[in-house]
C-alpha positions as CSV (number, residue, x, y, z in Angstrom):
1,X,-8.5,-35.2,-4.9
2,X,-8.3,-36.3,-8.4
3,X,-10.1,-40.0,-9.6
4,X,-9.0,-42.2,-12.1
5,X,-11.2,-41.7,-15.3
6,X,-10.0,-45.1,-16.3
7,X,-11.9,-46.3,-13.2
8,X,-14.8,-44.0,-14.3
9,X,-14.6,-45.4,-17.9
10,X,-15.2,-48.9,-16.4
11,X,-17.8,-48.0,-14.2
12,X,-19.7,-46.1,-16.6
13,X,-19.2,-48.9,-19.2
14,X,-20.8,-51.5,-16.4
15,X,-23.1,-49.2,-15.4
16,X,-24.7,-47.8,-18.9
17,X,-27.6,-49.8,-19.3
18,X,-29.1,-48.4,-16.1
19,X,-32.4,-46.1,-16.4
20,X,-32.5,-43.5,-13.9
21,X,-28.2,-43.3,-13.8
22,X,-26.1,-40.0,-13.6
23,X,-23.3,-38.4,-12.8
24,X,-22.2,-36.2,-9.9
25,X,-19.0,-34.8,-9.0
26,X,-18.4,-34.9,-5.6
27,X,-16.1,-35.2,-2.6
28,X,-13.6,-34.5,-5.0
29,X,-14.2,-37.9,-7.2
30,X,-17.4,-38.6,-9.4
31,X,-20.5,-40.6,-8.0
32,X,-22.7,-42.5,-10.2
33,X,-26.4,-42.3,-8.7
34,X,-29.4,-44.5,-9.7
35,X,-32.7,-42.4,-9.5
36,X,-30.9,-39.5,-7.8
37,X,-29.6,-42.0,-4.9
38,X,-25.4,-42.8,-5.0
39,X,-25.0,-45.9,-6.3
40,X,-21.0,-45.8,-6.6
41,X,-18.3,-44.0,-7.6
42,X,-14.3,-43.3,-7.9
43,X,-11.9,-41.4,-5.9
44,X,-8.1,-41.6,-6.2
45,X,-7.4,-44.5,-5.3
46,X,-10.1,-46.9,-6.4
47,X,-13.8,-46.9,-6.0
48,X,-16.5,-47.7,-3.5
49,X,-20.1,-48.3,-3.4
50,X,-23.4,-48.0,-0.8
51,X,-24.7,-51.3,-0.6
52,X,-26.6,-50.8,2.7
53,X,-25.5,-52.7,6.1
54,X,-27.5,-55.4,5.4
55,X,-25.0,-56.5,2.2
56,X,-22.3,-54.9,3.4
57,X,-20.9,-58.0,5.1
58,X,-21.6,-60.0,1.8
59,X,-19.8,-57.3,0.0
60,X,-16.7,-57.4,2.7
61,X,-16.3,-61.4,1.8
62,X,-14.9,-60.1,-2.2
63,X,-11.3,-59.7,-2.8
64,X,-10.5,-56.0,-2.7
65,X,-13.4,-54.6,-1.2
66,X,-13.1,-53.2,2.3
67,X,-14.9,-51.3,4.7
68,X,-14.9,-47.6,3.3
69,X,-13.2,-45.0,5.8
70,X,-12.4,-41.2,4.1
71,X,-12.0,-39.7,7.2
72,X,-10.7,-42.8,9.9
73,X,-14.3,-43.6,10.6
74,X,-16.2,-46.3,9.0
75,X,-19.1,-45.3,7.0
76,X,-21.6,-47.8,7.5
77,X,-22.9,-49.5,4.6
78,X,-20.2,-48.1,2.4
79,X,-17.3,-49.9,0.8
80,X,-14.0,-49.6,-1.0
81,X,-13.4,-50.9,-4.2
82,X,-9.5,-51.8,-4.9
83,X,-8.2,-50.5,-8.1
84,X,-7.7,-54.2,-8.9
85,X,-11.0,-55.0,-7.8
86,X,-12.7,-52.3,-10.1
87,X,-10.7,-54.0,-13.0
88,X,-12.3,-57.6,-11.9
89,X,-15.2,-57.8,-14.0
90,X,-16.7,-60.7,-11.8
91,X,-15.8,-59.1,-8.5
92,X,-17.0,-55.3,-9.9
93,X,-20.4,-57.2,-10.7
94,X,-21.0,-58.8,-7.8
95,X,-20.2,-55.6,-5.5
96,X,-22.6,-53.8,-7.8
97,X,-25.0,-55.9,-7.7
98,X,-25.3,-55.6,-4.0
99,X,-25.4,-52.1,-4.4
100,X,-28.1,-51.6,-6.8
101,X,-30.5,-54.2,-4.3
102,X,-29.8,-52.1,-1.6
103,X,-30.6,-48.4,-3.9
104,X,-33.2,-49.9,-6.0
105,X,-35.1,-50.6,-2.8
106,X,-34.7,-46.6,-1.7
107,X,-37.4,-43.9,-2.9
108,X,-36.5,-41.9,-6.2
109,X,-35.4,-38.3,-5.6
């Protein structure tokens, strides 16, 4: 499955003051981790991000972000970014935000 690298680009541009951040290809898009944890990435239709299950209903109250589902079953403490909401600067922050809480608080790998 191919990503959009203009999703990337936006990401990466959000993304690029981080210490600790890299890039991973996987599951056939590209994750962004934060001290070797995934943070967020892209995929072909949009993004998502791991902000934990104790954001993710905070994260599930923003426009365009949904519970995140590759396979038909939710993965818990994951969610979808919309293509529209990836190109929301406010929304994008505030999903990322919650996502960075929830990996800062994990142990560097």
């Amino acid at each position: 499955m191919a990503y959009s690298e203009k999703n990337a680009g936006i990401l990466r541009d959000e993304l690029a003051r981080l210490d600790g951040l890299s890039e991973k290809r996987m599951f056939g898009g590209l994750c962004f981790m934060l001290n070797g944890n995934m943070l967020c990435g892209v995929h072909k239709d949009g993004g998502m991000a791991r902000v934990g299950k104790a954001n993710e209903a905070t994260a599930l109250e923003l426009d365009g972000i949904d519970p995140l589902s590759f396979t038909g079953r939710k993965m818990g403490g994951m969610v979808d970014i919309s293509e529209a909401a990836i190109e929301d600067e406010k929304i994008l922050r505030a999903v990322l935000s919650l996502a960075r809480e929830f990996v800062e608080s994990l142990p560097p790998k």
